[in-house]
C-alpha positions as a Python dict, from the first residue, in 0.01 Angstrom:
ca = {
    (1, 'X'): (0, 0, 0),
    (2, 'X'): (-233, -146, 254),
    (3, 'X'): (121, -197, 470),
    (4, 'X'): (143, 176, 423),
    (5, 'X'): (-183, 281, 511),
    (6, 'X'): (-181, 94, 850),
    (7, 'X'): (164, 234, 965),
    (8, 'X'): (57, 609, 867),
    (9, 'X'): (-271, 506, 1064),
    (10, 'X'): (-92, 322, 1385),
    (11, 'X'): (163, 692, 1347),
    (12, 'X'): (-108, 874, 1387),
    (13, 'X'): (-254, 689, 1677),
    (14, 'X'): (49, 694, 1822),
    (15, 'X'): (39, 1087, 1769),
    (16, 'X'): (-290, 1125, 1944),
    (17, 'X'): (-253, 915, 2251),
    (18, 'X'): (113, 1105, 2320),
    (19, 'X'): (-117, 1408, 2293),
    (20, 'X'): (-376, 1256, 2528),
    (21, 'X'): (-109, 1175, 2734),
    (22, 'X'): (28, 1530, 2776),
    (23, 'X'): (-275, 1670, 2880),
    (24, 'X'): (-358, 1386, 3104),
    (25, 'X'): (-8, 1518, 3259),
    (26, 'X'): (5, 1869, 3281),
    (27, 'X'): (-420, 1884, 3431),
    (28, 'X'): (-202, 1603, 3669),
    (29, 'X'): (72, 1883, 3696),
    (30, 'X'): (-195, 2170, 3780),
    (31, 'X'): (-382, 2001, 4035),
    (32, 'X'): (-102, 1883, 4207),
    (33, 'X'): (-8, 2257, 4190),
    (34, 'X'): (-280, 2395, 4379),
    (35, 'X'): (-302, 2114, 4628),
    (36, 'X'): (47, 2197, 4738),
    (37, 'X'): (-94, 2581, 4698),
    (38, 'X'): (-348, 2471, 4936),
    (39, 'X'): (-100, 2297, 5201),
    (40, 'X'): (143, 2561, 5193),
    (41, 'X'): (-116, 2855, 5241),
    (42, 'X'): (-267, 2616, 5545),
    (43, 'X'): (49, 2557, 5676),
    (44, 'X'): (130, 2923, 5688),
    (45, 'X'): (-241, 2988, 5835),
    (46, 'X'): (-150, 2745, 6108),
    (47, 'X'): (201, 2849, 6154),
    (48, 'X'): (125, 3185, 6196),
    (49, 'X'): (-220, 3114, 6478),
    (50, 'X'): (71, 2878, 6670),
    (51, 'X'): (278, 3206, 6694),
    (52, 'X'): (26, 3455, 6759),
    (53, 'X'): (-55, 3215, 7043),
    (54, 'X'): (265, 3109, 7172),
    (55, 'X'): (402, 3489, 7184),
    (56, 'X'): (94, 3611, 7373),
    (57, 'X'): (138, 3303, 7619),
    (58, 'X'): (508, 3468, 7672),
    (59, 'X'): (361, 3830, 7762),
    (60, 'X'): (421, 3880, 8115),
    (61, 'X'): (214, 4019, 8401),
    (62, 'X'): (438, 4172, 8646),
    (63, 'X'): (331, 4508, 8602),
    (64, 'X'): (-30, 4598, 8799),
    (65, 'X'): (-169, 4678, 8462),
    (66, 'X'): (-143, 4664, 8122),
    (67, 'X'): (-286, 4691, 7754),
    (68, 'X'): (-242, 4648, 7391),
    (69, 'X'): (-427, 4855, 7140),
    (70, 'X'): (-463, 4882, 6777),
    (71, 'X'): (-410, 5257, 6658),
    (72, 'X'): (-681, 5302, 6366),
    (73, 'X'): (-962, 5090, 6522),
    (74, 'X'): (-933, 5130, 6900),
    (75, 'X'): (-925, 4711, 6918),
    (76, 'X'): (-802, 4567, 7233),
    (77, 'X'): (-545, 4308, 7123),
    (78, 'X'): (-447, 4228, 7484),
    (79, 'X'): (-539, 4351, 7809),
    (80, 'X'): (-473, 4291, 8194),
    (81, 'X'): (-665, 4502, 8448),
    (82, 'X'): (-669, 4754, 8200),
    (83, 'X'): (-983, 4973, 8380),
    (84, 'X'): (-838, 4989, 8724),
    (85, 'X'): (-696, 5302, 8832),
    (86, 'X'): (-351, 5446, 8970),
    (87, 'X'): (-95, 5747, 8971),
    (88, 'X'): (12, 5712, 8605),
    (89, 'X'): (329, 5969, 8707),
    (90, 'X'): (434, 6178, 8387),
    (91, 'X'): (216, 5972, 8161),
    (92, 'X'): (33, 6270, 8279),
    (93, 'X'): (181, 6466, 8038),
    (94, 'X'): (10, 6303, 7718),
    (95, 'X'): (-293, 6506, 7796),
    (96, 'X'): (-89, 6814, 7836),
    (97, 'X'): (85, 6791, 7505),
    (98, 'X'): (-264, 6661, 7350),
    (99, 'X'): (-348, 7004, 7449),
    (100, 'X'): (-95, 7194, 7321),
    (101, 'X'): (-65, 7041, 6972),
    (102, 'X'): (-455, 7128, 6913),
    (103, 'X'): (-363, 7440, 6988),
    (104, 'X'): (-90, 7451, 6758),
    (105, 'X'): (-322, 7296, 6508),
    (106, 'X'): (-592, 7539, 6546),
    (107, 'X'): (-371, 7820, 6496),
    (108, 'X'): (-409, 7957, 6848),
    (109, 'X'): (-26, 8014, 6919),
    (110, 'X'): (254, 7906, 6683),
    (111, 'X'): (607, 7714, 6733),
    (112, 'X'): (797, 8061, 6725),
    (113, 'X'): (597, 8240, 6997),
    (114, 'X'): (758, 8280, 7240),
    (115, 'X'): (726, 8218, 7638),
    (116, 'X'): (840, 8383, 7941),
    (117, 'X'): (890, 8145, 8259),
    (118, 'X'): (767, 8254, 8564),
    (119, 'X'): (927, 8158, 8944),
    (120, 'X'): (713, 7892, 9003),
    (121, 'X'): (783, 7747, 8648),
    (122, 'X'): (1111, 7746, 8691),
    (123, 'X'): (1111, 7624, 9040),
    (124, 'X'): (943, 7298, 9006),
    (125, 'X'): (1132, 6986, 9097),
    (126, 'X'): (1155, 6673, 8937),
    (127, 'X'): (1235, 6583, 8580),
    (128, 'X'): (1312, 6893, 8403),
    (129, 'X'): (1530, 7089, 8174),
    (130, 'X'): (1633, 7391, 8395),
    (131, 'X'): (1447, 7655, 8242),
    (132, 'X'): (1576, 8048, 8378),
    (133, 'X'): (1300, 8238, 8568),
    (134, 'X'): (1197, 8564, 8343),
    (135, 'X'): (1370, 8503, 8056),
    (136, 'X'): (1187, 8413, 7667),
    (137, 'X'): (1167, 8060, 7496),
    (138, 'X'): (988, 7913, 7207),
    (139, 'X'): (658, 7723, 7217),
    (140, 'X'): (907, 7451, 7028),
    (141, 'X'): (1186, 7450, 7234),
    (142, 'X'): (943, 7418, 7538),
    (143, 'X'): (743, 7158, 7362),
    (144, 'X'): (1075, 6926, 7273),
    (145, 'X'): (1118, 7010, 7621),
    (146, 'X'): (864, 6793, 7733),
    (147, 'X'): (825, 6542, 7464),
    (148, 'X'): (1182, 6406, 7501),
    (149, 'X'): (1325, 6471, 7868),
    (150, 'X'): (949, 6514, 8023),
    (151, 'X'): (1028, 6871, 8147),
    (152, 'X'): (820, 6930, 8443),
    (153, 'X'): (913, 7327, 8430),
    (154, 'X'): (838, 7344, 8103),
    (155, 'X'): (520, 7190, 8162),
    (156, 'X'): (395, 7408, 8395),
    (157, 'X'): (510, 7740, 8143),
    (158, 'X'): (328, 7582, 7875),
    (159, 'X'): (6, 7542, 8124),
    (160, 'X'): (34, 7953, 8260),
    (161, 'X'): (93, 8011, 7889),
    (162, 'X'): (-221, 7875, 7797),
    (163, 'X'): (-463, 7968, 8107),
    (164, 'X'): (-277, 8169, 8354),
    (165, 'X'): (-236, 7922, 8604),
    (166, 'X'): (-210, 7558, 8628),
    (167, 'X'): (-522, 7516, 8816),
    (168, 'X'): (-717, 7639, 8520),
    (169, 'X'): (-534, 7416, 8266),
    (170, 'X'): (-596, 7068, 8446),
    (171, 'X'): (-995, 7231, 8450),
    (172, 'X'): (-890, 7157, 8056),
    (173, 'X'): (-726, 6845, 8068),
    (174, 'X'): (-1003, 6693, 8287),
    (175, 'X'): (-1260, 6854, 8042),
    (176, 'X'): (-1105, 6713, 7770),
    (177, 'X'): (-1048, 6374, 7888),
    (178, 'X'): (-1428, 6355, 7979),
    (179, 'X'): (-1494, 6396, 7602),
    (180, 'X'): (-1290, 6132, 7489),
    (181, 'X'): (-1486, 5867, 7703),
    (182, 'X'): (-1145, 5847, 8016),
    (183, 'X'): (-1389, 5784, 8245),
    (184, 'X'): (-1145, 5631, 8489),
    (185, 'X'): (-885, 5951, 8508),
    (186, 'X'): (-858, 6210, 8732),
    (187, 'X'): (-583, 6448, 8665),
    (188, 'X'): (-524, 6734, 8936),
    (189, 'X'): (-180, 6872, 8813),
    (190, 'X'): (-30, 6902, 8414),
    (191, 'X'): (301, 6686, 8560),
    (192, 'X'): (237, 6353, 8690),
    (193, 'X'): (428, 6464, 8994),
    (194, 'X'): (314, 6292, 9319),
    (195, 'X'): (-62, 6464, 9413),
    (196, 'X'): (-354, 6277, 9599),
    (197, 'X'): (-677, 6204, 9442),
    (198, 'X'): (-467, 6162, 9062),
    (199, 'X'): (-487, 5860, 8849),
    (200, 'X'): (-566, 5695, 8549),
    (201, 'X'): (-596, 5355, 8376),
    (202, 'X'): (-431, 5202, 8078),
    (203, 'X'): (-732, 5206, 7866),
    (204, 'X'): (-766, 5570, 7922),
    (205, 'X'): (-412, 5628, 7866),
    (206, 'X'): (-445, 5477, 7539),
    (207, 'X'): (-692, 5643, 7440),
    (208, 'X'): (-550, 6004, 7535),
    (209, 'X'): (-210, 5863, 7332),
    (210, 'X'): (-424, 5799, 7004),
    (211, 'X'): (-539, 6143, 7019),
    (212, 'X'): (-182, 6267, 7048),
    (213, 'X'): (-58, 6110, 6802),
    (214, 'X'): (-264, 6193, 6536),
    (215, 'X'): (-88, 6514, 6534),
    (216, 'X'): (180, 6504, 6283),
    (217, 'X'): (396, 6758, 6444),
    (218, 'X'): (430, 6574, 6786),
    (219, 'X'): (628, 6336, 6556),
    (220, 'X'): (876, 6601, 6496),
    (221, 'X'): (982, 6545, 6870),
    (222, 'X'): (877, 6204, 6982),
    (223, 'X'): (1128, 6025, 6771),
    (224, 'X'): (1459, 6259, 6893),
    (225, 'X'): (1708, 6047, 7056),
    (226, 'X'): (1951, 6307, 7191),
    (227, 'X'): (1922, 6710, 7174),
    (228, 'X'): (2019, 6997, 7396),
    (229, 'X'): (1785, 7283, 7485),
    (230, 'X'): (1997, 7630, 7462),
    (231, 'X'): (1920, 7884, 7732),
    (232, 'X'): (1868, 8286, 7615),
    (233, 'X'): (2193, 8311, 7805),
    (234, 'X'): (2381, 8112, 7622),
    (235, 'X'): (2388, 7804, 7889),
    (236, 'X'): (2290, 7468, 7711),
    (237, 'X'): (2118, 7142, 7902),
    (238, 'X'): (2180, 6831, 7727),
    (239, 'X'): (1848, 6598, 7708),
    (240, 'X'): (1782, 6253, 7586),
    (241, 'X'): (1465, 6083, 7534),
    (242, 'X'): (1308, 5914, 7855),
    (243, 'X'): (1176, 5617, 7607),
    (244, 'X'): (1476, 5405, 7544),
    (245, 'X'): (1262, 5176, 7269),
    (246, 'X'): (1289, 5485, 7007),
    (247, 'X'): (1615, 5321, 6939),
    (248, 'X'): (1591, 4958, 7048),
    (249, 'X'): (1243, 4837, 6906),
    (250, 'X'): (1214, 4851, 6508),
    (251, 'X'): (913, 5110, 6440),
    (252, 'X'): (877, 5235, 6760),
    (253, 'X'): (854, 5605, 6667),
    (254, 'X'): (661, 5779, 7066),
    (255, 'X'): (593, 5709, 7366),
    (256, 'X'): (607, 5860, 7743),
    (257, 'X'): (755, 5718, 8037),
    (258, 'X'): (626, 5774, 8389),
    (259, 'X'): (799, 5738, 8746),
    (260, 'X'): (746, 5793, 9074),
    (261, 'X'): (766, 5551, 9374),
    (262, 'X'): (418, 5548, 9422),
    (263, 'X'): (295, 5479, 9073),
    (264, 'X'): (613, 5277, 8996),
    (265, 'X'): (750, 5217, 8658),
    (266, 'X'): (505, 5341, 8381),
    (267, 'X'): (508, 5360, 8007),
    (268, 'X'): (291, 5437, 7695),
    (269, 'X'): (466, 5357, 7366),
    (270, 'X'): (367, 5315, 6985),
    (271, 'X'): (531, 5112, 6693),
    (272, 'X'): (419, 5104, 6333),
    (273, 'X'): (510, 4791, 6122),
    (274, 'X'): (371, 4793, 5770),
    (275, 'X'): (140, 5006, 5861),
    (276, 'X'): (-9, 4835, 6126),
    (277, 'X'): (42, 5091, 6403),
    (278, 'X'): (-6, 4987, 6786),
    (279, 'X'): (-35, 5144, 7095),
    (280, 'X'): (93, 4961, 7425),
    (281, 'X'): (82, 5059, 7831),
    (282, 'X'): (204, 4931, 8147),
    (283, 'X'): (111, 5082, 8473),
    (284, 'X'): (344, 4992, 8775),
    (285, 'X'): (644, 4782, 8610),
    (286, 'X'): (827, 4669, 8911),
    (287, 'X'): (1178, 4816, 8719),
    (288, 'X'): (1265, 5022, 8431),
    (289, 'X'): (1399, 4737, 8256),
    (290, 'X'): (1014, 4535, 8314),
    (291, 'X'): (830, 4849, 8162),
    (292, 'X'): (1044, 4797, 7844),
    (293, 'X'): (1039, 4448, 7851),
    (294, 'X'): (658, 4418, 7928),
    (295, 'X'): (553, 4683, 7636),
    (296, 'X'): (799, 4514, 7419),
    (297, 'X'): (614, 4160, 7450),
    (298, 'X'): (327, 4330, 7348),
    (299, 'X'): (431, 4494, 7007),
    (300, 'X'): (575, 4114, 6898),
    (301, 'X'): (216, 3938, 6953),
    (302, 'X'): (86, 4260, 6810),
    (303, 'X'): (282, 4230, 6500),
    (304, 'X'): (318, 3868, 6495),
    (305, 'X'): (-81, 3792, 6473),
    (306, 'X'): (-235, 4084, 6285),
    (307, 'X'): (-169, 4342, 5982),
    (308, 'X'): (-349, 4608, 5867),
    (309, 'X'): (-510, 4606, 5526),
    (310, 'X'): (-636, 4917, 5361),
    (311, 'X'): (-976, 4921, 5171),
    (312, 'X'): (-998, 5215, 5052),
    (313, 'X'): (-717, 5436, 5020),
    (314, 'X'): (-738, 5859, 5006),
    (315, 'X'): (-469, 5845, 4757),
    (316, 'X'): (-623, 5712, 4502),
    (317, 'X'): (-934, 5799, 4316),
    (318, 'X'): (-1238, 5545, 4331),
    (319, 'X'): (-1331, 5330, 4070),
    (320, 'X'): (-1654, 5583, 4006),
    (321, 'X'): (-1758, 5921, 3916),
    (322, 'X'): (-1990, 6143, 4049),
    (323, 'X'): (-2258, 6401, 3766),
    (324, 'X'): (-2213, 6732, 3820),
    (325, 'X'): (-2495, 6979, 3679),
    (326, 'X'): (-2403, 7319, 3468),
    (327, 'X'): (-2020, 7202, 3435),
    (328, 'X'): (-1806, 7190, 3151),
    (329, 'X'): (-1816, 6844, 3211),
    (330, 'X'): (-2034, 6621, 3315),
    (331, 'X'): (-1863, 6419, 3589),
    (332, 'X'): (-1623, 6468, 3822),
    (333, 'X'): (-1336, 6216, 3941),
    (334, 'X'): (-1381, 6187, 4322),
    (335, 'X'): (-1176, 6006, 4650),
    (336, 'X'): (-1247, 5961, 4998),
    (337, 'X'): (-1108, 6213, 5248),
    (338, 'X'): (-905, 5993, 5453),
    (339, 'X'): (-833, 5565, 5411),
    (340, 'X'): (-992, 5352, 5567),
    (341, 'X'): (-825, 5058, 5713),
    (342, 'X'): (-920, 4696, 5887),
    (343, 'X'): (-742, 4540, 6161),
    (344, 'X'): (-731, 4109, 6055),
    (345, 'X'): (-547, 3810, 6176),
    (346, 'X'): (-331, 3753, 5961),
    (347, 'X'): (-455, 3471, 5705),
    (348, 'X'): (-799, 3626, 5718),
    (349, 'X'): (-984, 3689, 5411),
    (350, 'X'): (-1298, 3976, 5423),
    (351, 'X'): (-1553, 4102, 5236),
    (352, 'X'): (-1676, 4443, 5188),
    (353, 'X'): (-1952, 4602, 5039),
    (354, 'X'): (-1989, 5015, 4950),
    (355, 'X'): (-2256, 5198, 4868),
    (356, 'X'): (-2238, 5634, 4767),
    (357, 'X'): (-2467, 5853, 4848),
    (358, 'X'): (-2408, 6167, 4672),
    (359, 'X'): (-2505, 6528, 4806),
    (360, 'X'): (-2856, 6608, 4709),
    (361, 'X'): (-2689, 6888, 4515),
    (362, 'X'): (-2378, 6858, 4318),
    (363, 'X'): (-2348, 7140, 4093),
    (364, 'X'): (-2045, 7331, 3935),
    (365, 'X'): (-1825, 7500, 4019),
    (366, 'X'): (-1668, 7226, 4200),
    (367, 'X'): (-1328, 7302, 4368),
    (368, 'X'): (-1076, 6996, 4490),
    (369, 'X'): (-1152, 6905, 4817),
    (370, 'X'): (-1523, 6987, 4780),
    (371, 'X'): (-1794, 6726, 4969),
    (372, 'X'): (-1951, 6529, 4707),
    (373, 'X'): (-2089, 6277, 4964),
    (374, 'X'): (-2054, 5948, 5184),
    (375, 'X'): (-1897, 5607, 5149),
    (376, 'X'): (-2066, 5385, 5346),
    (377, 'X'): (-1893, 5044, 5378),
    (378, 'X'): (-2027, 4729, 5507),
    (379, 'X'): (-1943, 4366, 5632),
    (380, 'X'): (-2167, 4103, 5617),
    (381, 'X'): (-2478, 4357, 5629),
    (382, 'X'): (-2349, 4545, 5922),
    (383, 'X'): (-2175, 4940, 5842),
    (384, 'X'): (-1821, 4912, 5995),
    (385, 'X'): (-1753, 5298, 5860),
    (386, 'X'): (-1863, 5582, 5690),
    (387, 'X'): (-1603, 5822, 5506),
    (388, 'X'): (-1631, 6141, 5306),
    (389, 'X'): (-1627, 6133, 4917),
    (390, 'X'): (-1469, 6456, 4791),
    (391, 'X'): (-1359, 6603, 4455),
    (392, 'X'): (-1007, 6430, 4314),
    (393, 'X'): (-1014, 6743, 4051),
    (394, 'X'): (-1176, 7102, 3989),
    (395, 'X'): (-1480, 7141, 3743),
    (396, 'X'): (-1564, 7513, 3554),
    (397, 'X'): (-1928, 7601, 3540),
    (398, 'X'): (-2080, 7612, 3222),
    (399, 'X'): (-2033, 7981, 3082),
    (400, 'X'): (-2275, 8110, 2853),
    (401, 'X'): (-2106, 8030, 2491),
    (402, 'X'): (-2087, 7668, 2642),
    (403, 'X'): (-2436, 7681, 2710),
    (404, 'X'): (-2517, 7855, 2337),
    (405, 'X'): (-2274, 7602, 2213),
    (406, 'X'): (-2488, 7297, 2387),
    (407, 'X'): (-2799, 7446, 2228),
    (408, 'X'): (-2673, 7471, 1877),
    (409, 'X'): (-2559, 7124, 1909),
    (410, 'X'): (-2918, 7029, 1974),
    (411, 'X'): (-3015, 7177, 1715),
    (412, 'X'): (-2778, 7018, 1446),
    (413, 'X'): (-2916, 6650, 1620),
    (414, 'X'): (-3276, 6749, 1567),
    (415, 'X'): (-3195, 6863, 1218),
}
């Protein structure tokens, strides 16, 4: 019996340690786990800061100037004597189709209006797409004109169009550059053809490009490859896009080329990877093939060393809601007007804090789309934006059985 007792005894010991054993294991198993966690996520940290630094060691300088830009933010990724100035060529043209497509967008003339070219129009010389003195074409045909085979003539139609002469228009573009801060650009024709006292830098160029392309409609031209532009007479001119990394650089989507001997080789390009969208310039590339090259060097330490993460996206509703007074009910499901995104290295980890203020008034009836306040988001104590909270959905105002109906329900509580 006592034989027995001590092998069901030693059994169960033998039970318990195999159990203490197991757990002794797998915590063994787990921490071993996240230490190799660890070392892999460091290793990937590391690996990708070697890269980031090894590709923007590789970007060359041949070209007098030069910059790298993130879309969203305005961040300088890279930069070489990005505030000097010189003839940009038809990079010139990024103001004049800035100022077209706000026209289109404020509803002062329309794709299907239509244009009649004047002699000098269709007399001007360089790049262009042949347009026939006196005869009618489309604001779009006119405006693919110039996005894809950088249609002096069609420039200049677009410019009379607009003001009458062409004179009056670069009053506009020079305006307008003024307000977006280009306070190293003269422009003294809508072209980029050869003029004295023109020029520009590439930080100003980017920051005209930005503007343009937060137009969605340029994008309905930018991104052609190959197209033909048919004359009322039935005579068609073939055109191809002047920006050859459309079709050899993965997400490049715009861009303008410049040339003329005396501002050399010039380009302006975007890409969007992931949504990380950049914007890169050269200014007098020695060659065509440098320009490409150059720009091209660019977008890989671009994309190589930094994303773009969203923090608060417009397509989703937020993780509040907002009262609403005198509505059939009592809150109102609400999401910020546009995203907001941050530029980090990648690896980075941030923090954000958000604090709503709502309108002083929020009252029903409440349409979608209606202002319900601001999102104010910080980092580290310090407001890096502020957006606009709107309405995700449509509140009724209280009608007067709802507001009998609320009494009576008092009522019935009290009783």
């Amino acid at each position: 019996m006592s034989d027995i007792m001590n092998k069901n005894i030693l059994n169960t010991e033998n039970i318990f340690t195999g159990d203490i054993m197991r757990k002794k294991f797998s915590v063994f198993f787990i921490v071993l786990a996240f230490l190799l966690s660890c070392s892999v996520f460091f290793s990937y940290t590391m690996i990708n800061r070697a890269f980031a630094e090894s590709v923007q060691s590789e970007i060359t300088h041949s070209s007098k100037s030069a910059i790298l830009v993130d879309a969203d933010s305005g961040t300088v990724l890279y930069s070489a004597n990005e505030n000097a100035c010189y003839p940009i060529a038809s990079m010139c043209k990024i103001m004049t189709l800035l100022l077209c497509f706000e026209s289109v967008d404020n509803g002062e003339i329309s794709f299907n209006d239509k244009i009649v070219v004047s002699d000098n129009a269709a007399g001007m010389g360089g790049s262009q797409v042949f347009l026939e003195s006196g005869a009618e074409y489309s604001v779009e045909e006119l405006l693919k004109s110039i996005t894809v085979a950088s249609a002096n003539d069609a420039c200049v139609a677009m410019a009379e169009k607009f003001c009458g002469n062409e004179e009056l228009f670069v009053e506009k573009m020079n305006e307008r550059a003024k307000s977006l801060g280009m306070s190293n650009t003269v422009f003294v024709n809508c072209t980029g053809l050869p003029k004295a006292g023109q020029h520009s830098s590439a930080l100003d160029v980017s920051k005209m490009f930005s503007e343009l392309i937060k137009h969605k409609d340029y994008f309905r031209f930018s991104g052609i490859w190959m197209d033909e532009i048919n004359h009322p007479e039935g005579r068609i001119t073939q055109i191809s896009n002047t920006n050859k990394l459309i079709r050899f650089y993965k997400g490049c989507d715009s861009g303008k080329t410049g040339y003329t001997s005396e501002a050399g080789h010039c380009l302006c390009a975007s890409a969007v990877r992931d949504g990380l969208r950049l914007i890169s310039v050269v200014i007098s590339a020695p060659d065509s093939k440098t320009r490409f090259k150059e720009v091209s060097s660019m977008f890989n330490y671009g994309f190589g060393a930094y994303e773009s993460k969203t923090i608060v996206s417009s397509e989703n509703p937020l993780d509040f809601t907002v009262s609403v007074k005198n509505g059939k009910q009592t809150s109102v499901s609400a999401t910020c007007e546009r995203s907001v995104k941050v530029l980090c290295k990648k690896g980075e980890k941030r923090g954000f804090d958000f604090e709503f203020t709502p309108n002083t008034k929020i009252k029903a009836p409440i349409s979608i789309n209606d202002s319900l306040g601001v999102l104010d988001i910080y980092e580290n104590g310090i407001k890096v934006d502020s957006v606009n909270v709107i309405a995700a959905e449509s509140v009724d105002a209280k009608s007067y059985f709802d507001v009998i109906g609320d009494i009576t329900a008092k009522w019935a509580l009290i009783a």
